[in-house]
MDAnalysis code that builds the backbone (N, CA, C; Angstrom):
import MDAnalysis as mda
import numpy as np

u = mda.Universe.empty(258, n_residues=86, atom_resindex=np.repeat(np.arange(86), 3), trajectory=True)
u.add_TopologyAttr("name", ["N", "CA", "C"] * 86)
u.add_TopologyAttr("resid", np.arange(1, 87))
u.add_TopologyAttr("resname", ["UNK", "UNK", "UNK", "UNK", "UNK", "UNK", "UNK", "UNK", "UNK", "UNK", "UNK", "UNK", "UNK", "UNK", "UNK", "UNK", "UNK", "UNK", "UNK", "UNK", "UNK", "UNK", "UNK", "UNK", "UNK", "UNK", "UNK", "UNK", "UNK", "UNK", "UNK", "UNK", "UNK", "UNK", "UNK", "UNK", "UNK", "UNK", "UNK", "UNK", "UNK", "UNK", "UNK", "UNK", "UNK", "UNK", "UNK", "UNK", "UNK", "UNK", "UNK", "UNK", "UNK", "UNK", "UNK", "UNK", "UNK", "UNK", "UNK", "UNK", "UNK", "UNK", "UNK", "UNK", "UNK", "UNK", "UNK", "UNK", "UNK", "UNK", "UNK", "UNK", "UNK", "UNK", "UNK", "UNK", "UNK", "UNK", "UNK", "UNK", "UNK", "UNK", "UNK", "UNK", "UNK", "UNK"])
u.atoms.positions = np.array([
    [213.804, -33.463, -100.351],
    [214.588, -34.651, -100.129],
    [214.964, -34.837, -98.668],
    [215.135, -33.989, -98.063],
    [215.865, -33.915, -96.617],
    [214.352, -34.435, -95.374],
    [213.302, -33.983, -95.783],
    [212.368, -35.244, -95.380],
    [211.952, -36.415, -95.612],
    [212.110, -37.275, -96.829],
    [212.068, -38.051, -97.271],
    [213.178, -38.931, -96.478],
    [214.361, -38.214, -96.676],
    [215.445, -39.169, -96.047],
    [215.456, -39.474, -94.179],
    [214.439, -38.069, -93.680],
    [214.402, -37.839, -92.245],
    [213.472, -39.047, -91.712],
    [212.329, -39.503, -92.771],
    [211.326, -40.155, -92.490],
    [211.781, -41.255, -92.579],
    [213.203, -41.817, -93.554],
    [213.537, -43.490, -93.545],
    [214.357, -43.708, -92.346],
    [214.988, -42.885, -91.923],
    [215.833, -42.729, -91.106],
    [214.990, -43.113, -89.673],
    [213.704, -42.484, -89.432],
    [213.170, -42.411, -88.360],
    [212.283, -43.978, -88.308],
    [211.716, -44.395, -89.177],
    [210.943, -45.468, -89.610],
    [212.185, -46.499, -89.376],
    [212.773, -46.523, -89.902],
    [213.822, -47.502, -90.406],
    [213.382, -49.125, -91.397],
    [212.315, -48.506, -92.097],
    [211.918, -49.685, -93.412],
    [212.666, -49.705, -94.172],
    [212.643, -50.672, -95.133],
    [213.486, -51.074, -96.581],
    [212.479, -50.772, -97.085],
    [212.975, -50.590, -98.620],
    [211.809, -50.202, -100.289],
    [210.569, -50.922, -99.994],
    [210.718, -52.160, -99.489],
    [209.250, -52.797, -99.928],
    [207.850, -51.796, -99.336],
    [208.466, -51.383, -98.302],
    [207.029, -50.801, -97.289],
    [207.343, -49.361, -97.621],
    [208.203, -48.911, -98.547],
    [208.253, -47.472, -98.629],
    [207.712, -46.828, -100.264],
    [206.246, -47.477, -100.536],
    [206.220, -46.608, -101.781],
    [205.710, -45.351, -101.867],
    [206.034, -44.372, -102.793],
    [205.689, -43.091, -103.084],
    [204.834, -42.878, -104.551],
    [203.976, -42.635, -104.431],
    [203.089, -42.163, -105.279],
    [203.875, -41.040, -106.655],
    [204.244, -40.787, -107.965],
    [204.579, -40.250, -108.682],
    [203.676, -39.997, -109.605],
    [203.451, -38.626, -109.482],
    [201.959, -38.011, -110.439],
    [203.107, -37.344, -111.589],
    [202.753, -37.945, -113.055],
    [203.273, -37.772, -113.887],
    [202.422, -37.086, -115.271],
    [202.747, -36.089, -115.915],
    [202.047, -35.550, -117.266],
    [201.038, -34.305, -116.503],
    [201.587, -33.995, -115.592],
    [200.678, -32.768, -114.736],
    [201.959, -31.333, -114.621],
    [202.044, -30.558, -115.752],
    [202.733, -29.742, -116.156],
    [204.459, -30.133, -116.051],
    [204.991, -31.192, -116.116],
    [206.121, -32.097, -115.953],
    [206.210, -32.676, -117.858],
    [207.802, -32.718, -117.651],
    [208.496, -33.302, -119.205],
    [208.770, -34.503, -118.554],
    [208.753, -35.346, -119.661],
    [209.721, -36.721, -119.573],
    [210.915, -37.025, -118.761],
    [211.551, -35.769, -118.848],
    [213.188, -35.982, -118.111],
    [212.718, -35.389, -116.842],
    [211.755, -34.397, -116.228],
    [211.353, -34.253, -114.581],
    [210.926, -35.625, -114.167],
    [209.923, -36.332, -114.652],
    [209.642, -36.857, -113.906],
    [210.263, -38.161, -114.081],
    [211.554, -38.621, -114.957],
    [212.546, -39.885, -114.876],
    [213.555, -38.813, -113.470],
    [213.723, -37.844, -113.309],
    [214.516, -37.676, -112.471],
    [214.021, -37.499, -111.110],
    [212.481, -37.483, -110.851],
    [212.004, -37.670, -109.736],
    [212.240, -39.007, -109.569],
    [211.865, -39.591, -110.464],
    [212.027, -41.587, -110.363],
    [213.281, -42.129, -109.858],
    [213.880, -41.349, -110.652],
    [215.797, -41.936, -110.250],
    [215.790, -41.353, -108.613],
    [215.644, -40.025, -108.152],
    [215.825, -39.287, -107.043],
    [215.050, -40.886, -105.841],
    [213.690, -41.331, -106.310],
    [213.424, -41.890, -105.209],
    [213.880, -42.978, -105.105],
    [214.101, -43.982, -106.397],
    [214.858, -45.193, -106.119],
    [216.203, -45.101, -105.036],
    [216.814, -44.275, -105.692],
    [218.807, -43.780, -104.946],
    [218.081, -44.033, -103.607],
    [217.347, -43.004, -102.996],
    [217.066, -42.784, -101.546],
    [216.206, -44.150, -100.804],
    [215.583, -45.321, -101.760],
    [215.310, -46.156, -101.073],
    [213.860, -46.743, -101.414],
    [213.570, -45.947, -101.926],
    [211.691, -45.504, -102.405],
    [211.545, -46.659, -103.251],
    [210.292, -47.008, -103.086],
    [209.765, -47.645, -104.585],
    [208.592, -46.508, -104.993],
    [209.122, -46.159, -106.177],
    [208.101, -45.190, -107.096],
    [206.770, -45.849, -107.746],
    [205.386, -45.487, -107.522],
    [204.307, -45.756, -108.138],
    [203.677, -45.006, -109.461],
    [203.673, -45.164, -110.555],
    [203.590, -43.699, -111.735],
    [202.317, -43.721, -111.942],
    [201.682, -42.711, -111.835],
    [200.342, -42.479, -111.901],
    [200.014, -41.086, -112.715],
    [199.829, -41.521, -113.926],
    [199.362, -40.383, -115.155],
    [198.194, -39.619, -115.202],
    [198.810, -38.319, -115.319],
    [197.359, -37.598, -115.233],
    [196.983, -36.928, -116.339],
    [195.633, -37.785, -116.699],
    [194.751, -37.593, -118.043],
    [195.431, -38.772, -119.030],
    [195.334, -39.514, -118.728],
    [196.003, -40.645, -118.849],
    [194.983, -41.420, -120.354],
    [193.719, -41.126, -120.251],
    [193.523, -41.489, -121.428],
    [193.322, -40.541, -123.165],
    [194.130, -39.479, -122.006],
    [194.217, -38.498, -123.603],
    [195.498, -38.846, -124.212],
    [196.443, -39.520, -123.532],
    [197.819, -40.130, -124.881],
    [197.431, -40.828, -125.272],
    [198.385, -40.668, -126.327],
    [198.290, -41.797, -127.538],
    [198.897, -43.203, -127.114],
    [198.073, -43.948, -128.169],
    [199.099, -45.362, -127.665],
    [199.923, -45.936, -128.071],
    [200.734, -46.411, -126.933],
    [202.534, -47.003, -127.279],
    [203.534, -45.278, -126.814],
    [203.128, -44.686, -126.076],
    [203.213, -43.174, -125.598],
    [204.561, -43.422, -124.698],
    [205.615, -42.388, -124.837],
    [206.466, -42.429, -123.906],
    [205.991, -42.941, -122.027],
    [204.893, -41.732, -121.805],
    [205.036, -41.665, -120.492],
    [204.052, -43.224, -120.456],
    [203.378, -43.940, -121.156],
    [202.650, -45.454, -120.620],
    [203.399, -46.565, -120.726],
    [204.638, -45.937, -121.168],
    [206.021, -47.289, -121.311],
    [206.842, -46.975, -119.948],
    [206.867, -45.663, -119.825],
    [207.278, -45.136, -118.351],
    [206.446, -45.911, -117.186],
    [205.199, -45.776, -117.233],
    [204.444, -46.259, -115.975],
    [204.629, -47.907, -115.723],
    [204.538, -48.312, -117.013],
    [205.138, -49.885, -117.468],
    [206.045, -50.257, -116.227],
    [207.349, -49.549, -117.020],
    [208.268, -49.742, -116.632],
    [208.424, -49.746, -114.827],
    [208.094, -48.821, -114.403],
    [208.208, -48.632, -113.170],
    [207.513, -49.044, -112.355],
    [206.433, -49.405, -113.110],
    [204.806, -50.213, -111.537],
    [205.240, -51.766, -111.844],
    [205.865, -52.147, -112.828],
    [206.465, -53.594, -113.003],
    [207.712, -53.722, -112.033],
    [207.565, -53.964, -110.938],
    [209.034, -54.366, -109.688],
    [210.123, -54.872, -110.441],
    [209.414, -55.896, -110.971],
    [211.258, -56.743, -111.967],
    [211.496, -55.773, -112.554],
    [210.801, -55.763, -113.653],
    [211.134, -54.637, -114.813],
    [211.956, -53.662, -114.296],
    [211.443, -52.875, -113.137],
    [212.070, -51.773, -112.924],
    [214.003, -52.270, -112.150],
    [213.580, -53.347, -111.509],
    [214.590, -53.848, -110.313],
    [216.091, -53.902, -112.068],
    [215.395, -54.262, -113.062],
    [216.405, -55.447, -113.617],
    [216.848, -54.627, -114.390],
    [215.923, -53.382, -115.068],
    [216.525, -52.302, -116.106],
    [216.380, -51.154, -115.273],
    [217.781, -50.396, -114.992],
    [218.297, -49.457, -114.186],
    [217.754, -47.975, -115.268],
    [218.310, -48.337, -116.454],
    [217.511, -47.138, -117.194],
    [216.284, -46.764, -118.068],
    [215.683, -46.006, -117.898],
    [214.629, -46.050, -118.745],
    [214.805, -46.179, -120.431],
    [215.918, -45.487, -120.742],
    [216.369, -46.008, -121.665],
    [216.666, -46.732, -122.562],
    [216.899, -48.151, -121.880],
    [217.376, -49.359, -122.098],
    [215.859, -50.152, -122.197],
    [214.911, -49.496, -121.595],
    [213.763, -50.247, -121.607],
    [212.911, -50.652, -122.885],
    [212.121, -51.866, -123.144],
    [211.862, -51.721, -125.126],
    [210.497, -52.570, -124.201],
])
């Protein structure tokens, strides 16, 4: 985290020009990688979710409602929790 924050600091961009790549289902649970998600939004980030082995889930799958959720800008901007998301 302490580079992440060194690099906005030094750059001085807003979210739009700051996305980060999030490799998700690569030895990671559901709740690591919503808390990597939350970690980069707070700090400024826009998170990109990118599943790995992505066509071995099933469909209607937690983590492809996750990627939904988060590569959709509104979606993500308008529902703060994943939770809340349907």
């Amino acid at each position: 985290m302490p580079k992440f924050k060194a690099f906005q600091e030094i750059v001085g961009w807003d979210y739009r020009k700051m996305g980060v790549y999030v490799l998700c289902n690569f030895d990671t649970t559901l709740d690591q990688d919503l808390e990597r998600i939350y970690t980069l939004r707070d700090l400024g980030y826009t998170p990109y979710v990118m599943i790995y082995e992505k066509e071995k889930l099933k469909r209607g799958s937690d983590l492809k409602r996750l990627q939904r959720w988060v590569n959709s800008k509104t979606a993500f901007a308008a529902v703060k929790d994943f939770r809340d998301y349907k």
